[in-house]
N, C-alpha and C positions, 0 to 999 in steps of 0.2 A: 302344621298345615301341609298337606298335600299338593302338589299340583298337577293339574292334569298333565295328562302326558305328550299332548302336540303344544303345551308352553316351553316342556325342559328347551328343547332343540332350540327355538327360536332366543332362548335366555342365550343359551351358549354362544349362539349367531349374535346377538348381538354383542356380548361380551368381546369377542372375535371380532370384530367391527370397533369398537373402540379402543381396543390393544394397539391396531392398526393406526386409526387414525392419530390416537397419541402421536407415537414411535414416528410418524412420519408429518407433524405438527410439530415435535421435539427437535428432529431432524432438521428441518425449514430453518428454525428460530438460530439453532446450534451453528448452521454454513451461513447464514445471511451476516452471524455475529462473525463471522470469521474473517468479512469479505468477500467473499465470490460474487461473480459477477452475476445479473439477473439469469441471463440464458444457461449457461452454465448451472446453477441451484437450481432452474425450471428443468433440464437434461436428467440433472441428477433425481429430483425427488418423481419425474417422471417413470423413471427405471425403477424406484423402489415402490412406487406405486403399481407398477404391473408387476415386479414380483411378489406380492403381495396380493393379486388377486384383486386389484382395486380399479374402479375409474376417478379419475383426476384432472384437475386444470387449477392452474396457480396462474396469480397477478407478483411480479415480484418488484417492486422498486426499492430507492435506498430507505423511504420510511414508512412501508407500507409490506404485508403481505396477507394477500386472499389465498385462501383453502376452500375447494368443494372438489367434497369426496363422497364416493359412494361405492356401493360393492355392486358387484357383477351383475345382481340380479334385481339391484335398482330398489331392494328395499327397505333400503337407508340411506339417508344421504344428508351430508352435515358440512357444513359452510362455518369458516374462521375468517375472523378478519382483525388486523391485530393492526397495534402504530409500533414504529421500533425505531431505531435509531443508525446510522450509517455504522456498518461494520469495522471491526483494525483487523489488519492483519497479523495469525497467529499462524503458525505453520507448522508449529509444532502441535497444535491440538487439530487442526485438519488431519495430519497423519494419521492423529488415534482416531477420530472419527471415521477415516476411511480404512482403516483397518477393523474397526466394530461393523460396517457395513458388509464387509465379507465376509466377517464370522457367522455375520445373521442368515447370508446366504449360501453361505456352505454347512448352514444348521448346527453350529458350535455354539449359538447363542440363543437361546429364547427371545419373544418379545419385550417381555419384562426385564429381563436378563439386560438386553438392549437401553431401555431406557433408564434403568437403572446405570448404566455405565456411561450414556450420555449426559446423566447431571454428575458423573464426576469427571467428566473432561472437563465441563462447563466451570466446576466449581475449581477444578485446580488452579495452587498459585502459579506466579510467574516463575519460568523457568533458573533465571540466573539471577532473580536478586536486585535489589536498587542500587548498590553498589558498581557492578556490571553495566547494569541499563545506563546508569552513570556517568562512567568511561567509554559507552559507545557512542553516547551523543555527543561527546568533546570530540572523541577519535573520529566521528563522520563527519563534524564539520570540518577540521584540520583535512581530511582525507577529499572533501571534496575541494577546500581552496588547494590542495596540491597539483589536483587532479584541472585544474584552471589554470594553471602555470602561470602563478604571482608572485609571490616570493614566502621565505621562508618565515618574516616577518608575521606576513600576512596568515600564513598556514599557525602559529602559536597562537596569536591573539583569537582565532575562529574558534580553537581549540578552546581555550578559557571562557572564551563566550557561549560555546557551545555546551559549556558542564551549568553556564550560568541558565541557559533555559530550561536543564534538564530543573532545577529549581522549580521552577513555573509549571511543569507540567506534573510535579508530584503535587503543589498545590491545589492544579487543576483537580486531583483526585480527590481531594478533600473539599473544595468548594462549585456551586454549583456556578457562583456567579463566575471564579473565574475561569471554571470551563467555557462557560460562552463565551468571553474576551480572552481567551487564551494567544490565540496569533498576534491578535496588534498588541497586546498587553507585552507580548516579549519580543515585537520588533523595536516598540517604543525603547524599552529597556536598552536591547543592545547598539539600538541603534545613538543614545547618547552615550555608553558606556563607550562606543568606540571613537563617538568624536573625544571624548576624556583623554582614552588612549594617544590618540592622534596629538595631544598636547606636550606627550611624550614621546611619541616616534612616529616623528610627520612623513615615514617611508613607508606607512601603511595606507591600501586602495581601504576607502573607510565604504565606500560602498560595496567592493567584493568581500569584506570581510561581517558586512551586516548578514548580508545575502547565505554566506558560507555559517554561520552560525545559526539560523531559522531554515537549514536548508531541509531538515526535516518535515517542516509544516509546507514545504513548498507542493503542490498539490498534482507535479508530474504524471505520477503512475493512474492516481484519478481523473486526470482530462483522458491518458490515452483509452483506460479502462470505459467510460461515458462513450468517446467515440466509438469503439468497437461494438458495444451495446446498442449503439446509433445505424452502424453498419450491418449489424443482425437484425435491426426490425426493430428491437425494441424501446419504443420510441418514447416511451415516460421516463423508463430506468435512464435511459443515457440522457433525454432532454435535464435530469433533475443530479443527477450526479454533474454533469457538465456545469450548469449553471452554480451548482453548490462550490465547485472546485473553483469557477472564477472570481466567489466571493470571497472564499477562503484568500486569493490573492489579491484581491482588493482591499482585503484587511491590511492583510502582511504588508502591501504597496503602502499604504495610507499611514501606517506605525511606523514603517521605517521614517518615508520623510518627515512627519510631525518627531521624532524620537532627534533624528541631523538637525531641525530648525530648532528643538530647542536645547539641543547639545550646542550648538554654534552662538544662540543666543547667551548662554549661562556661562560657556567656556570660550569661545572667541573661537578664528579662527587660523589655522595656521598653514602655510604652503606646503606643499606636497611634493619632496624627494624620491623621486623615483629610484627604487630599489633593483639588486640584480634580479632576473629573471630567473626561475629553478631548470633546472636541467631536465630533459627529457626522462632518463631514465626515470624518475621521481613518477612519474607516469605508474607504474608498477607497483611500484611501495603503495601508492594511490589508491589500486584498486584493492591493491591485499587489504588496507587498513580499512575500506569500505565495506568490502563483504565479509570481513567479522564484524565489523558493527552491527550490520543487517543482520549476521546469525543472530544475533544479543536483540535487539529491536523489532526484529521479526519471530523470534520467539522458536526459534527451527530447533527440533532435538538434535543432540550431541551426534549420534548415528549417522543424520543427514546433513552434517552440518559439510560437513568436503566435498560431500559433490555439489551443494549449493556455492561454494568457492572455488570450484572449478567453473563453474558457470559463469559469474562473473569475469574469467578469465577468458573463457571461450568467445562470450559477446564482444567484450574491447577488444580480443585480438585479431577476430575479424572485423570489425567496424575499420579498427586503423588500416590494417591490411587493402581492404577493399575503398578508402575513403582516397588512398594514392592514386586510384583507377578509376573509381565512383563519381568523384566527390562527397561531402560531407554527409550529405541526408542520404544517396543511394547506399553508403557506407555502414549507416545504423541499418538498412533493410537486411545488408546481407550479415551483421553481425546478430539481429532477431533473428533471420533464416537459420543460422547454425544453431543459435541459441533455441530454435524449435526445437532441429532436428536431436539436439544432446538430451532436451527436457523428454521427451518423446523417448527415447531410450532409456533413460532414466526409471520413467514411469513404465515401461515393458518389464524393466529388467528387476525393480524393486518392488512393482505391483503398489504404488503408492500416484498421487494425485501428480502431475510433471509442475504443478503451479508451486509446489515445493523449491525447486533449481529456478523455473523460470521467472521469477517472481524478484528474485535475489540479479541474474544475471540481466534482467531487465531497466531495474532502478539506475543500472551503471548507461544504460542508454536515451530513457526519457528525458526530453529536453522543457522538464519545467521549468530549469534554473534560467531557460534561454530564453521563455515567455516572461518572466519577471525582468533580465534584461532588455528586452524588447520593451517593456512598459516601460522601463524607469528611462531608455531611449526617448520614445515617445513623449512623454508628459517632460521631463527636464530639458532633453537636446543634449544630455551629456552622455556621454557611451563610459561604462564600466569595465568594458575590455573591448579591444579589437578585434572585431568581429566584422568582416563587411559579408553583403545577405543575408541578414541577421534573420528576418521577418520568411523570407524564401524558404531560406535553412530548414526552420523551426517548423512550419509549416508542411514542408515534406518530411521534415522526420516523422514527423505525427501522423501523416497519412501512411507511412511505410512501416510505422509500427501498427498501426490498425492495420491495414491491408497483412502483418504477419499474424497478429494476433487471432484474429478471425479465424485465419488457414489452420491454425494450431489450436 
């Protein structure tokens, strides 16, 4: 069969037309699984849509994303609308992705080319292993009770409880049910496994050390992330991330204490020795032992993995620096201000996305762990460490992290 010859051209056009929209449908799906923030992935696929020759508007929320696209000359135009699921963060497959997005624009890669190499980002395993992933969930909870100056007590047993959740969330991969019960399913858990403990070393705080053990699930970087989304306008993505992240901690609230009432019912209860306090330095070892876990956790390639470690360094040492002159909360603004300014170089000098370091150097400064303290204050009347303006505190952190995050 022949075809007329004013069809070929328009076959072609359209053919061209849905190359596009693939590649930048594939694209959407690939950053939203990754994490990025709504505005941010609306920026991004914005840009690729005008180098491409395109018109565009995207809806982006954590479970939602609209696509209508059209080409230039308006005569096509194709609408997606798709349900998805709240993104994790992978850092290591963002790189590749924004490394394939310059290839496509510097013409080293076809379209095809493109999308073929975005389902094998998509598809590759994890970078280091269940073994790894492992050892970084014990070593981040041990890393964050240090990092709370409790004792060394309390920093082992975080540690074992923290390999004990890693348990539960290889489950979670394998069951649907208990992904959805995932948080209170393993606050319950540790939270009797430590009154157990406490039967045998009544110098442990059984509440800093539930806390420091599910500190993973604790939903920090997602409230500050929601707010900043809030602060740019976009007022679904952060209303629904917000609200998701404080269910997330009503879970985790609700399983620890049902997990203590019937740890104390089963096992009784025993007085509590107050153990020596850790020394300052321990501070340090703290944060090193936390920002390798996060490389392992966060999925970052071997390459980027030091200057995401130096990042970390960078935040806490100005936070403290500046918290002697500050106080507490103006002290995390000006350790995000550095921690812009490093992320920001970074990305100049590497040509890669700065949410790589920043992301890493950030978790050492959100105060979710302070909004869980703040609740368990609230609802018992009992304080899990000494904190006075607890509620102050927390609250200006969190505006002084959105007020950086925004800028950057």
């Amino acid at each position: 069969m022949i075809l007329p010859l004013f069809i070929v051209p328009y076959m072609k056009h359209a053919d061209d037309f849905y190359q596009k929209r693939r590649f930048i449908i594939e694209l959407g799906k690939a950053l939203h699984k990754l994490g990025s923030t709504a505005y941010r992935l609306e920026d991004n696929l914005l840009s690729i849509a005008h180098f491409l020759d395109l018109r565009a508007s995207f809806i982006i929320t954590p479970t939602a994303l609209t696509f209508i696209l059209s080409d230039d000359e308006d005569d096509q135009q194709y609408n997606h609308l798709m349900r998805v699921t709240p993104g994790e963060i992978d850092l290591g497959s963002l790189a590749r992705i924004d490394e394939l997005v310059d290839e496509l624009i510097n013409g080293e890669r076809t379209l095809e080319e493109a999308i073929a190499r975005l389902k094998e980002v998509n598809a590759k395993p994890p970078p280091y292993g269940a073994f790894l992933t492992f050892l970084a969930f014990g070593a981040s909870s041990g890393a964050f009770a240090m990092l709370m100056h409790t004792s060394w007590h309390d920093v082992f047993w975080s540690t074992i409880l923290g390999f004990v959740v890693f348990i539960f969330v290889v489950w979670a991969e394998h069951s649907r049910r208990v992904t959805e019960m995932l948080e209170p399913i393993a606050a319950i858990t540790t939270s009797m496994l430590a009154s157990l403990i406490s039967m045998y070393d009544p110098s442990i705080n059984i509440p800093m050390v539930i806390l420091s053990s599910i500190i993973a699930f604790i939903p920090g970087l997602s409230l500050t992330v929601g707010l900043s989304e809030l602060a740019a306008r976009h007022l679904m993505s952060g209303t629904a991330r917000i609200m998701d992240s404080i269910m997330v901690l009503f879970k985790i609230y609700f399983g620890a204490v049902l997990g203590m009432a019937l740890g104390k019912l089963i096992w009784g209860e025993v007085s509590f020795v107050p153990p020596e306090t850790m020394p300052v330095w321990t501070s340090w070892l703290a944060v090193t032992t936390l920002t390798i876990s996060l490389v392992i956790l966060f999925k970052v390639r071997l390459k980027d993995a030091p200057w995401g470690m130096i990042a970390g360094y960078i935040s806490f040492s100005a936070s403290i620096w500046a918290s002697s002159y500050l106080g507490v909360a103006l002290g995390a603004f000006v350790g995000a201000f550095a921690l812009g300014i490093y992320s920001n170089l970074f990305s100049r000098i590497m040509n890669l996305p700065s949410s790589i370091v920043r992301l890493l150097g950030m978790v050492v400064l959100v105060p979710g762990s302070k909004v869980y303290i703040g609740l368990n204050s609230l609802v018992s009347g009992q304080q899990m460490l000494a904190v006075t303006d607890l509620g102050s505190q927390t609250f200006l952190i969190f505006m002084s992290l959105v007020v950086w995050y925004y800028i950057f």
